[in-house]
N, C-alpha and C positions, 0 to 999 in steps of 0.2 A: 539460420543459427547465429550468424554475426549481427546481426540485428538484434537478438535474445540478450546476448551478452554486452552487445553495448547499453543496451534498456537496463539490463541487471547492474551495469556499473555507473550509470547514468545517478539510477534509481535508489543504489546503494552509498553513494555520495551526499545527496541529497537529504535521503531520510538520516543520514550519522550528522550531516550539517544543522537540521530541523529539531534531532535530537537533543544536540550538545544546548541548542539557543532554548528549547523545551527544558533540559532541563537545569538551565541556570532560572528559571518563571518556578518550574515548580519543585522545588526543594524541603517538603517535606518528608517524614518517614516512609516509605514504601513509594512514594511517587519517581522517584528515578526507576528504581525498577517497573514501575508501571510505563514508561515512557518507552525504556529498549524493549520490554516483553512485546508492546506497540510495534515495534521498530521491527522486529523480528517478523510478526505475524502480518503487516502490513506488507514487506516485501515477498513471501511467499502468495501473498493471498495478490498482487501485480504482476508477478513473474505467468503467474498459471492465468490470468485475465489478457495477459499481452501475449500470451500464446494461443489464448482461444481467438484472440483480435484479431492477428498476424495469420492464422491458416483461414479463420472466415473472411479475412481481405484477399485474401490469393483467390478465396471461390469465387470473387465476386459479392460477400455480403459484408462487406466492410461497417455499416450500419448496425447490421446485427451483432458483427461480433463483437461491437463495441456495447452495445447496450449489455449481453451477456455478461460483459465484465464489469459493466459497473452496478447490472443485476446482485455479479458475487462479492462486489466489495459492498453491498447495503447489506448483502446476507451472512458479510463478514461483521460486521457494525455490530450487528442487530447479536451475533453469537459472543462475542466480546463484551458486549451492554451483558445480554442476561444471563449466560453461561459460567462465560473463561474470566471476565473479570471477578466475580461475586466467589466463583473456587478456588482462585489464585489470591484473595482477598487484597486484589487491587484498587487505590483508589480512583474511582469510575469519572471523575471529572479529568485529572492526570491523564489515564488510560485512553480516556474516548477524545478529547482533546488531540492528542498524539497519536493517536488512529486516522482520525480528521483531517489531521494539517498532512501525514504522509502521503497518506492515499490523494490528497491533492494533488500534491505537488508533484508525484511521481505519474499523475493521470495529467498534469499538463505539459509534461516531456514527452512522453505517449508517442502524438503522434509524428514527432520528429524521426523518431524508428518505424512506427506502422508504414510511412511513405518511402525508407530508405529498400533496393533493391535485395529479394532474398538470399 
């Protein structure tokens, strides 16, 4: 659980740091808000991928439970791209952009907490 929590504040740092530099670049109408809506759905869609990480490291599939997550952050992309951005009438360069860069960044802090003790 302290490993959860320092990833979620790790991660949440991060993505408000990436945000703020994101959206001083895109400053058009609706693009800030496409940036935090990012910001928002990018750390839920981490938090639940570093916890499928973190229990299939403890089994032994440390491998696996890494690809699951980053199985569900494409499968988050891909819902974003054709879904949640086009109903939210977000713009899709803004939005996937800033989906992109979080999900990065908070996948290469990762595994500083996958290796720290339960």
């Amino acid at each position: 659980m302290r490993a959860l929590v320092l990833f979620a504040l790790a991660s949440a740092a991060l993505i408000a740091l990436a945000g703020w530099a994101l959206g001083r670049i895109f400053v058009a109408p609706g693009e800030p808000r496409a940036i935090w809506t990012a910001a928002a759905i990018a750390f839920v869609v981490q938090l639940v991928g570093f916890a499928i990480a973190r229990r299939a490291a403890r089994g032994g599939n440390a491998i696996a439970g890494w690809g699951i997550g980053i199985l569900l952050r494409v499968v988050a992309l891909g819902i974003v791209a054709l879904i949640v951005g086009p109903a939210l009438a977000l713009p899709s360069s803004a939005v996937l952009i800033a989906l992109v860069t979080f999900f990065f960044l908070s996948t290469l802090v990762e595994p500083l907490f996958l290796s720290s003790s339960p």
